[in-house]
N, C-alpha and C positions, 0 to 999 in steps of 0.2 A: 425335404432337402432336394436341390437342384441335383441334375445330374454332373456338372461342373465340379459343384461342392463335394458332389459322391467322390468324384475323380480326384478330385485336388484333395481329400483324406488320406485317399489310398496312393497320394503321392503319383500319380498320373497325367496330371492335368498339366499339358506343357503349356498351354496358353488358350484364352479365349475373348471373343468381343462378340458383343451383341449392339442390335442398331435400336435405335428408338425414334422415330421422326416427329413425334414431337419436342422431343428438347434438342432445335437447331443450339447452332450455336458452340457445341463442346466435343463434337465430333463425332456423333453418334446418328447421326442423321446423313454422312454423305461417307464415302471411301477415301479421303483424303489423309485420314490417320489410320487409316486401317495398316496398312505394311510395316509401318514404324513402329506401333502399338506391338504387332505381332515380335518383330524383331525385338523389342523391350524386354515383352513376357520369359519368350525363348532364350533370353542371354540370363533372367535370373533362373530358369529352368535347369539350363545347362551351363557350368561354367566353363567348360570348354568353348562351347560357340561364344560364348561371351570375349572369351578371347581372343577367338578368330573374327570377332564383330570388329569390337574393338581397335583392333590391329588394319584392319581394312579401313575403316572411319578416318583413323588417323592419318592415313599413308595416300590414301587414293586421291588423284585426280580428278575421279568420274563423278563425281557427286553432284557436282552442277547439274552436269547436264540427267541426272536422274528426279530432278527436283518436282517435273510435269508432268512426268510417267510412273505411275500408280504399279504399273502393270513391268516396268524393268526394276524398280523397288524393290517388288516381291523376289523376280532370280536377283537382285543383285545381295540384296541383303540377307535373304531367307534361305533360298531352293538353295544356291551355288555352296555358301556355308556347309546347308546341314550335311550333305555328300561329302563331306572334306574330316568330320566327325566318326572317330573312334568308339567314342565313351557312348554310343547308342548302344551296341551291341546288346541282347540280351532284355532291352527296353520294349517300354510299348507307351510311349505318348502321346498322345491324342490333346487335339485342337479341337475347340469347341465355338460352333457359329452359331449365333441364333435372332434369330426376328433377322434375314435377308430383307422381305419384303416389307421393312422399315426403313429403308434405304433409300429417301430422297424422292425423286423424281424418276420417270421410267429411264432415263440415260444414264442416269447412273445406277439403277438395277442392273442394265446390261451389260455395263462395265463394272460392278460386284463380281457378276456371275464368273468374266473370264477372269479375275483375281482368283476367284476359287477352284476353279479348273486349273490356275499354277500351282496349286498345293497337291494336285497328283502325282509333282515332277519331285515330292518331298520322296525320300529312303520308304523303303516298302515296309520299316517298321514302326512307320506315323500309323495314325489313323485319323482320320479328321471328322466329326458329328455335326452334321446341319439341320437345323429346327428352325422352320417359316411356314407361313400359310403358302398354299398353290398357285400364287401367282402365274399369269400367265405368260410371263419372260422368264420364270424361274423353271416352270415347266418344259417351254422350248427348250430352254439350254440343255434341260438336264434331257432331253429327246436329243438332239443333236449332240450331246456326249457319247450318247447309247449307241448312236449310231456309226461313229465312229469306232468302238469299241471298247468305249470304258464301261467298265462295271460298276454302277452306282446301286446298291443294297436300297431300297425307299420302304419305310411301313406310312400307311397313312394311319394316324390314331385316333381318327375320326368314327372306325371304322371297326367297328366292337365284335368279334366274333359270336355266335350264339350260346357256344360253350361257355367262355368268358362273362357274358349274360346275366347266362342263367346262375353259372356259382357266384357272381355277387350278392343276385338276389335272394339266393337261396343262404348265405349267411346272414345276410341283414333279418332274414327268417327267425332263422335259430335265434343271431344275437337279441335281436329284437321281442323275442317271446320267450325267453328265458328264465322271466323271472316266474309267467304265467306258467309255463311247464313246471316249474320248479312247485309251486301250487297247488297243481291240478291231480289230484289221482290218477287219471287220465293221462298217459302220454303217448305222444305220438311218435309212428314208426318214420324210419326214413323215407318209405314211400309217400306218410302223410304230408311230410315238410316238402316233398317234391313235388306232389300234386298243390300243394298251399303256393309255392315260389311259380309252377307253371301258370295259377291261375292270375297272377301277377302282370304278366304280359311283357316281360322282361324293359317295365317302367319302375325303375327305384322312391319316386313320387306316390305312384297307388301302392307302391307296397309300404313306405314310411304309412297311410293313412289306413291301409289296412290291418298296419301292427299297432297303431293307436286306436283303433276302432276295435280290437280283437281285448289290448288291456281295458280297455275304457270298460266294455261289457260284462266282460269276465270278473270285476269289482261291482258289477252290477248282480251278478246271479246267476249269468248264463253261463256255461259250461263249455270249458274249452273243444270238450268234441265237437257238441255242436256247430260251434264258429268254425272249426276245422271245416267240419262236413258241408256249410252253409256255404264257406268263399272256395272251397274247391270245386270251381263250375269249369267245364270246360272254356278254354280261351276264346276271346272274344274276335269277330270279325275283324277287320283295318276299321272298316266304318265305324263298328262299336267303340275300338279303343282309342281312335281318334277323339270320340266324341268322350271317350273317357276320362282323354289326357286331359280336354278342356272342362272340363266339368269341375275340376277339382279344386280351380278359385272360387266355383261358382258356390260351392258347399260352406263356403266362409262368408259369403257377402248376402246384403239382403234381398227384398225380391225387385223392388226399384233396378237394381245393380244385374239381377239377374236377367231382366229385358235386352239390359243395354250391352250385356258380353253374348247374347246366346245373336245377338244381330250381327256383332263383331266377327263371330266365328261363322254364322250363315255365309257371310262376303269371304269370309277366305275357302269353305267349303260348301259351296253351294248346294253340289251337288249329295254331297252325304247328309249333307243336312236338311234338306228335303225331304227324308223319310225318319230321322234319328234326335230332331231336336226334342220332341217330345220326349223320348228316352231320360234326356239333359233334365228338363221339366219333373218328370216322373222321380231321378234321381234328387233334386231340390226338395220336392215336397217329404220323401222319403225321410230326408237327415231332422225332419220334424217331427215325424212320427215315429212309433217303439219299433227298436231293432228286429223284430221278427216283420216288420211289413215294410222293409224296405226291398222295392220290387226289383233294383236294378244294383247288383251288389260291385262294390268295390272290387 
């Protein structure tokens, strides 16, 4: 569920648009329906503004001349209205922006930008949520808001904490061997699932091949402690788990294919891989031969 959708359940969601630049054509690709859209959303939201929309549409003069200006739209329709409103009190509704930097061409990114810096001038009990990549007029702007002294909140979620990490890894753990614990005589303490998710290298990918590679064995013969004790190694170098991340198509493809990805990964890593492709090698030959002599473990 989006977070819109979240918001629009629990009845919050006064309004929102998102840009898409490739489907010109419907309005979603430049700021032209942006303001009008908003006022749309906001009059079924609240029927109060609805009626102060309304009433203004009807009676005003000014309209014409608002028809080129994106940027008098937003106070004429939006900001001046919602100040004029009672029936907030007590609310908390939030506007939702998302994909900015779907927005056209860079002139009209930076004319986006100051539409949404009008939505500051909104009653202190808006909130408004923006979701875009970092562009770098998206960034200025929001540097030059800062600097003036607006308060913009930013997470980037690119940007995974270690903590954060390690507990996903360390459930996909548990989830993941579950069935195998549930089997084994043998069970493991919470230390053991800690040191199994560290050895992981906070890569969701070798841990999905680790927990296949752990049932796979364990329907073979081998014994859950063991596998415990084999893949709790100490974590690996940058260099190692680089070579680790790559390796992991290489386990599936044949040796032809394996020439041709371990070259592909030399040109983007030259340098680690000058001393670690053999490792890459060492690990291929491995997933050939029985699980006790694979020399470079998951």
């Amino acid at each position: 569920m989006s977070v819109a959708s979240a918001l629009n359940k629990q009845g919050h969601l006064a309004a929102s648009f998102f840009w898409d630049k490739n489907r010109k054509g419907v309005g979603l690709a430049s700021i032209e329906h942006f303001p009008s859209t908003l006022a749309r959303q906001l009059a079924l939201f609240n029927a109060e503004y609805e009626g102060l929309l309304v009433s203004k549409l009807r009676w005003s003069s000014a309209l014409k001349d608002l028809r080129d200006s994106t940027l008098e739209q937003m106070r004429f329709l939006i900001v001046d209205l919602m100040h004029k409103l009672l029936s907030l009190r007590g609310e908390r509704p939030v506007i939702v922006l998302d994909g900015l930097d779907e927005c056209g061409v860079q002139e009209d990114l930076e004319s986006l930008m100051k539409l949404v810096f009008v939505l500051d001038e909104l009653p202190a009990t808006f909130a408004v949520l923006v979701s875009c990549w970092p562009e770098s007029s998206i960034v200025s702007a929001w540097d030059g808001a800062r600097a003036q002294g607006l308060i913009i909140p930013c997470e980037d979620v690119d940007i995974v904490a270690e903590e954060e990490k390690f507990h996903t890894i360390r459930c996909m753990v548990e989830e993941g061997l579950r069935g195998c614990v549930n089997e084994s005589s043998w069970k493991p303490s919470k230390e053991d699932i800690d040191a199994f998710a560290t050895a992981c290298h906070g890569l969701p990918i070798i841990t999905s091949i680790r927990i296949r590679g752990v049932s796979a064995r364990t329907r073979r013969g081998e014994t859950l402690q063991s596998e415990f004790e084999y893949l709790s190694v100490p974590p690996l170098t940058s260099t190692q788990s680089t070579c680790a991340y790559f390796a992991v198509p290489i386990c599936l493809t044949c040796q032809e294919s394996l020439h041709i990805q371990l070259g592909s990964i030399a040109k983007l890593f030259p340098q680690s891989m000058q001393h670690s492709s053999h490792q890459v090698c060492f690990l291929y030959r491995s997933c050939q031969e029985s699980p006790r002599k694979r020399s470079w473990p998951y």
